[in-house]
ZAGURO-872495 format. One line per 8 residues: number of its first residue (from 1); for each residue x, y, z of C-alpha. Coordinates in steps of 0.02 Angstrom, whole numbers, plus 50000, padded with zeros to 5 digits. Example, Ala and Ser with C-alpha at 12.3 -4.5 7.8 and 13.67 -1.06 7.14 Angstrom:
1> 50615 49775 50390 ~ 50684 49947 50357 .
This chain:
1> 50848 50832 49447 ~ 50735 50708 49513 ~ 50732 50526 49434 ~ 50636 50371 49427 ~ 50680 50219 49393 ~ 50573 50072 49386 ~ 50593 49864 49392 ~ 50530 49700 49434 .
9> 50421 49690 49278 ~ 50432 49525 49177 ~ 50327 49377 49092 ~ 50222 49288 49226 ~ 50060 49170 49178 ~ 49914 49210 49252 ~ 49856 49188 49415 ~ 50048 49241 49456 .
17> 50110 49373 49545 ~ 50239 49526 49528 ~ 50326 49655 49629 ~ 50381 49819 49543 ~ 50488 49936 49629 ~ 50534 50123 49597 ~ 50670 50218 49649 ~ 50673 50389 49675 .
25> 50829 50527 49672 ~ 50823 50686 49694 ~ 50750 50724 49851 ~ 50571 50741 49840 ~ 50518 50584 49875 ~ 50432 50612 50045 ~ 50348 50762 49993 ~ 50279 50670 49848 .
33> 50105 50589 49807 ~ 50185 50429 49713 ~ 50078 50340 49578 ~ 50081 50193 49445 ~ 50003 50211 49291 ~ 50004 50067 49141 ~ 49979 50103 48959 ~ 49925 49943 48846 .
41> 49947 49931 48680 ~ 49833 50032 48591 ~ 49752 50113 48727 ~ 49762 50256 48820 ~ 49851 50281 48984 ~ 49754 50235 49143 ~ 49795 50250 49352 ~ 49854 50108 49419 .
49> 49861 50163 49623 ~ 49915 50327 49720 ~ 49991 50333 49862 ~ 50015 50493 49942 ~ 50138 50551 50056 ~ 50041 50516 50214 ~ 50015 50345 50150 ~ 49820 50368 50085 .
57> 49793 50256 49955 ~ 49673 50245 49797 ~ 49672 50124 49663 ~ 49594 50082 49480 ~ 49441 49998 49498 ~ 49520 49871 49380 ~ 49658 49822 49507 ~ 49556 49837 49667 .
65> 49592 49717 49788 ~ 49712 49636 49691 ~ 49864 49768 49697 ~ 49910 49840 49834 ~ 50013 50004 49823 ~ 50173 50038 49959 ~ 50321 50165 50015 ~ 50455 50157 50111 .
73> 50516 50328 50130 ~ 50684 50279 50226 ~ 50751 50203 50041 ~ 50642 50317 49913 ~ 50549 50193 49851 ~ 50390 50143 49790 ~ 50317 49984 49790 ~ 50157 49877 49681 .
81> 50112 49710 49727 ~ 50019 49634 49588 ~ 49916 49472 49633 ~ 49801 49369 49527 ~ 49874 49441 49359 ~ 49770 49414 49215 ~ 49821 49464 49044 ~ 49721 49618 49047 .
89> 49850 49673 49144 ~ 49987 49676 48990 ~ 50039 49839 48990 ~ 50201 49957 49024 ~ 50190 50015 49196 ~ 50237 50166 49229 ~ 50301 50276 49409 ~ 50234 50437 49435 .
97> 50291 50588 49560 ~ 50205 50727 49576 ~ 50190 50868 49696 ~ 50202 51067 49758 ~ 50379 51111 49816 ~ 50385 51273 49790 ~ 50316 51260 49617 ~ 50216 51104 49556 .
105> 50316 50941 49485 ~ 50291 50810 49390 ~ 50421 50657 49363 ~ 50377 50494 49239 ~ 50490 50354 49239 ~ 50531 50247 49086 ~ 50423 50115 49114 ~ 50446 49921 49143 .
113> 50343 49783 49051 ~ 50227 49671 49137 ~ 50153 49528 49020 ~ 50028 49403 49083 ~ 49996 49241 48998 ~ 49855 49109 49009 .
């Protein structure tokens, strides 16, 4: 069973910076396409940045050049630099695995706050 677990979110004013992290079990890690997502309140859902296993990246035009999207395979994990924060970026971020193994997967995490100030 593969898990995700995610942290480094917090309060931070804007202009600020944060790291989130995810960490992986279960395996699949290197033969997954890793992803954050962020869902504000009231909104719907949206990509945050992909990174695949080959390390190609892709990003939200909303974040672009602003995050920047990592993995170390060798510890499982999953990293998002967030620079220049504004409070648009209030949301729960989420980590996202998905893949073919097999059979297609699909892992969420539970999601870690980030809340930006001015």
């Amino acid at each position: 069973q593969v898990q995700l677990v995610e942290s480094g979110g917090g309060l931070v004013q804007a202009g600020g910076s944060l790291r989130l992290s995810c960490a992986a079990s279960g395996g699949i890690f290197r033969f997954s396409t890793m992803g954050w997502y962020r869902q504000a309140s009231g909104k719907q859902r949206e990509l945050v940045a992909t990174i695949t296993s080959s390390g190609s990246t892709n990003y939200g035009d909303s974040v672009k050049g602003r995050f920047t999207i990592s993995r170390d395979n060798a510890e499982n994990t999953v990293y998002l630099q967030m620079n220049s924060l504004n409070p648009e970026d209030t949301a729960v971020y989420y980590c996202n695995a998905q893949g073919i193994l097999l059979v297609k997967f699909e892992v969420w995490g539970q999601g870690t706050q980030v809340a930006v100030f001015s």
